[in-house]
N, C-alpha and C positions, 0 to 999 in steps of 0.2 A: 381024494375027491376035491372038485374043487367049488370056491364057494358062490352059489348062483346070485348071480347080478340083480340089485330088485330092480322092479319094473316101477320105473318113474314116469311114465308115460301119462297123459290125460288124453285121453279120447284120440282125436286124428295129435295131436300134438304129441311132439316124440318125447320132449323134457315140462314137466310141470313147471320149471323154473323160468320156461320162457312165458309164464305170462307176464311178468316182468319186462321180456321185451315188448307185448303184444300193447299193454300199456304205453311205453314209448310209444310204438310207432301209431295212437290213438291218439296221443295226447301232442303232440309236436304237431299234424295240421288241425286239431280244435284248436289251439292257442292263434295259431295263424288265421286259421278265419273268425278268431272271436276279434282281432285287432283291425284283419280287416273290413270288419263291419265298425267297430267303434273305436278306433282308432291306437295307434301304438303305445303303450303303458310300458314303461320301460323297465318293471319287474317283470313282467311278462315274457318283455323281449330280450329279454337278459336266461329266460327259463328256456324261451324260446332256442337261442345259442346254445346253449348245453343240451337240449334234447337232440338238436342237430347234430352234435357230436356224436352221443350216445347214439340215432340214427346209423353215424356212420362206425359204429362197433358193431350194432346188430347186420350188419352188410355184411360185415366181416365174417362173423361168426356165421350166420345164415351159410355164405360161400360155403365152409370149411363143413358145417356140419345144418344139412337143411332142419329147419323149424318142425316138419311135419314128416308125416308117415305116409304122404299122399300125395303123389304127383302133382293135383290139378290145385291143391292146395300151396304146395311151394309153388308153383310158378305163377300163382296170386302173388304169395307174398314177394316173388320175383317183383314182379309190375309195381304192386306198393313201393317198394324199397326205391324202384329206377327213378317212381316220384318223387317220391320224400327227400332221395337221397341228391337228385338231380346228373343224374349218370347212372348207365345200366351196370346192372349187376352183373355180367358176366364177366365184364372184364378181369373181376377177382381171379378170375381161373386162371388164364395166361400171365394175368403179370403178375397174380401175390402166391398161389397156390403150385403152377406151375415153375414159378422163375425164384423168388423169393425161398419161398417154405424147402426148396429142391436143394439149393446151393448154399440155405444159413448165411447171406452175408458176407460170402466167398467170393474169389474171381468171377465165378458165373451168374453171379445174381448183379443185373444191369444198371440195379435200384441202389447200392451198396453206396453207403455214404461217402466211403473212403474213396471213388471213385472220382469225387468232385472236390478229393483234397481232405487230407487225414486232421479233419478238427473238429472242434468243439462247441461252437460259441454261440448268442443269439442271432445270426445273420448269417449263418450256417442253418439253421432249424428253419429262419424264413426263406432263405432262400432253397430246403432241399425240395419243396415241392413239386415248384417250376421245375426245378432240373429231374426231379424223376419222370416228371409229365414226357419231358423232351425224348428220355428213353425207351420209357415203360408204351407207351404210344404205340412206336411201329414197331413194338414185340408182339403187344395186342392184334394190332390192324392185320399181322404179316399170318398171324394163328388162327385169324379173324377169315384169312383168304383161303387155309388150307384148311378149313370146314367148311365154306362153300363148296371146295369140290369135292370134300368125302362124305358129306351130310348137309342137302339143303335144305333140310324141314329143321334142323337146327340152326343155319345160319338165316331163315327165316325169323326163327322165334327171337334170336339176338338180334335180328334189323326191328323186331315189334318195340323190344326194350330201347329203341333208340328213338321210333317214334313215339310211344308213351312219353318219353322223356322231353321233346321237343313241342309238343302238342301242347303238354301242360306248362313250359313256360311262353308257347304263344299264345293262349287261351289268356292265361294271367294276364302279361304283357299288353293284349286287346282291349281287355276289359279297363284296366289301371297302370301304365307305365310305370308309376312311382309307389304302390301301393308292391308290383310283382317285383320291383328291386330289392324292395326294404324287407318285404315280407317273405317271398320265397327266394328268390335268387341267393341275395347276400348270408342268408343263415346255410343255405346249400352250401355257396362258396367257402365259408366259416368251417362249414361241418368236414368238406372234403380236404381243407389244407389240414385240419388235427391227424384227417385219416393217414396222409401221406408224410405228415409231420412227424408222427409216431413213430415212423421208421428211425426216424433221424434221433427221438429222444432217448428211443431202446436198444440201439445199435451202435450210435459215435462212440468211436474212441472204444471201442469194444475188439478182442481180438477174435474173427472167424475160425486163427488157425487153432485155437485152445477147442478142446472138446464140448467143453460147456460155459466157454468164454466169448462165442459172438453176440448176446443180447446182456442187457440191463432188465433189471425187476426194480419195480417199485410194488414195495412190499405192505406199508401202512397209508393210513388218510384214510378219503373219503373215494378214493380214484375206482376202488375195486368195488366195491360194494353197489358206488353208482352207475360205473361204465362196464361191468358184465367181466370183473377179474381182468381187467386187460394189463394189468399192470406185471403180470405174472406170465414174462414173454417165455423164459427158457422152457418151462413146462409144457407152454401151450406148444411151440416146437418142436419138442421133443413127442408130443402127442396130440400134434393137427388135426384128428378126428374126434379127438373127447370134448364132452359139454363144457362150457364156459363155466357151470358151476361147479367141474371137477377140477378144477386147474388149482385151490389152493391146496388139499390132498396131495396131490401132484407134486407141485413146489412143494412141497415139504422131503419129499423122497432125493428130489436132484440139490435141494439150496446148499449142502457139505462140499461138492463137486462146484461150487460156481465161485470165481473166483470175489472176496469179500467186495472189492469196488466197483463189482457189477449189483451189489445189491444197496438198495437205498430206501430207507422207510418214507421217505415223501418226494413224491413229483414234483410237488410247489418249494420245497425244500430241496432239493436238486437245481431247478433250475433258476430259482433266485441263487443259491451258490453260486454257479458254471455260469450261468447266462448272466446275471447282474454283479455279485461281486467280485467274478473271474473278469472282468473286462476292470475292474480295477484295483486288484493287485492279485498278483502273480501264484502266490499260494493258493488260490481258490480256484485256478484252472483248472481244466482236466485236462490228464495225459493219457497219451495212447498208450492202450495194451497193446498194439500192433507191432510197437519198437521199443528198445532197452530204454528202460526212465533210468536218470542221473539217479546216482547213490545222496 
């Protein structure tokens, strides 16, 4: 027999544990328009930046596995998100679910860091955003054009997500030019380079061809607990459709099979390592799983 799954469910909400996101995505525009009414408080805007991020994990997750039990329910939260997030949510499909989640980091995934050059460092992480924009773009646009002609009532609903999107930053923008930079724009922008950033901090220098060697975990800190386990990539890979709050269960079943220097107990510890003391001496690099490291 086998042993039945409980039912974690609240009401139309599929996982109780997303009220925790429901929160975020509540709390990220009160902070915004409690400043834009009386002005930037730079604890705030600093809280602000980090809910922006977290925004852009609830995207994530959202994609992979919807909030609700209820159609007309998700694609609320679709629209929330394309605001908060300042970019429509569909695109997750094509470029992170379809292209990404398909190939692990492979030849075929477009996004692959190694693709812009097999390193490591701080100016590698800023620069892979832009360069995934450059790819990931007319993957999207091109999957974008071949569900207009097999479904126009979807490719409908994905041009709505694009004007929601665009409305609320000219709405903003009309109202206050330097109020809709500082307060919606720039934390958008913030939130979506961590998103596409992420790629880069759980994947460089990581090897695709190992079985459970193309991503990095970050295992300890504050990263998991605050940002929805996102630190805990090989799990969630290895099971795309499970809740954010089962991924560290999860990681625990694959962490023996992964190789030790893809695992690290702190993000902020990693990347002052690699990113700050690797740029000044040599020991503190990181080297590619991809190719033989020197004895």
């Amino acid at each position: 027999m086998t042993t039945p799954v409980p039912d974690r469910s609240l009401g139309p909400l599929r996982h109780r544990r997303d009220l925790q996101s429901l929160a975020v995505l509540c709390a990220q525009p009160l902070l915004m328009l409690w400043q834009w009414r009386n002005g930037i408080a730079w604890p705030l805007y600093l809280a602000m930046l980090w809910l922006s991020v977290a925004v852009s994990v609830i995207h994530h997750n959202h994609a992979h596995l919807p909030m609700w039990r209820r159609r007309w329910l998700n694609r609320g939260t679709d629209l929330a998100i394309t605001v908060l997030q300042g970019h429509p949510t569909f695109v997750f499909h094509p470029a992170h679910n379809r292209n990404h989640h398909r190939y692990r980091h492979g030849p075929g995934d477009v996004a692959r860091t190694w693709r812009f050059g097999d390193h490591n460092h701080l100016a590698g992480w800023l620069l892979h955003p832009l360069q995934a924009l450059v790819v990931v773009y007319p993957l999207a646009l091109a999957w974008l054009s071949g569900v207009r002609r097999r479904a126009p009532g979807a490719w409908r609903w994905f041009g709505l997500q694009y004007v929601a999107w665009w409305a609320s930053w000219a709405l903003a923008l009309l109202i206050d030019p330097a109020k809709a930079f500082m307060l919606v724009i720039l934390p958008q922008l913030f939130g979506l380079h961590w998103l596409l950033g992420a790629n880069y901090l759980q994947h460089a220098h990581a090897d695709d061809r190992a079985r459970y060697g193309y991503a990095r975990n970050f295992e300890g800190g504050l990263l998991n607990p605050l940002l929805f386990n996102i630190g805990l990539h090989t799990a969630h890979h290895e099971h795309g459709r499970a809740h954010w709050s089962e991924l560290p269960a999860l990681h625990r079943r694959y962490r023996a099979r992964i190789d030790p220097r893809l695992l690290e107990t702190s993000l902020f510890c990693y990347a002052f390592r690699v990113f700050v003391l690797g740029a000044l001496a040599h020991r503190y690099r990181s080297g590619s799983l991809r190719t033989p490291q020197p004895a």
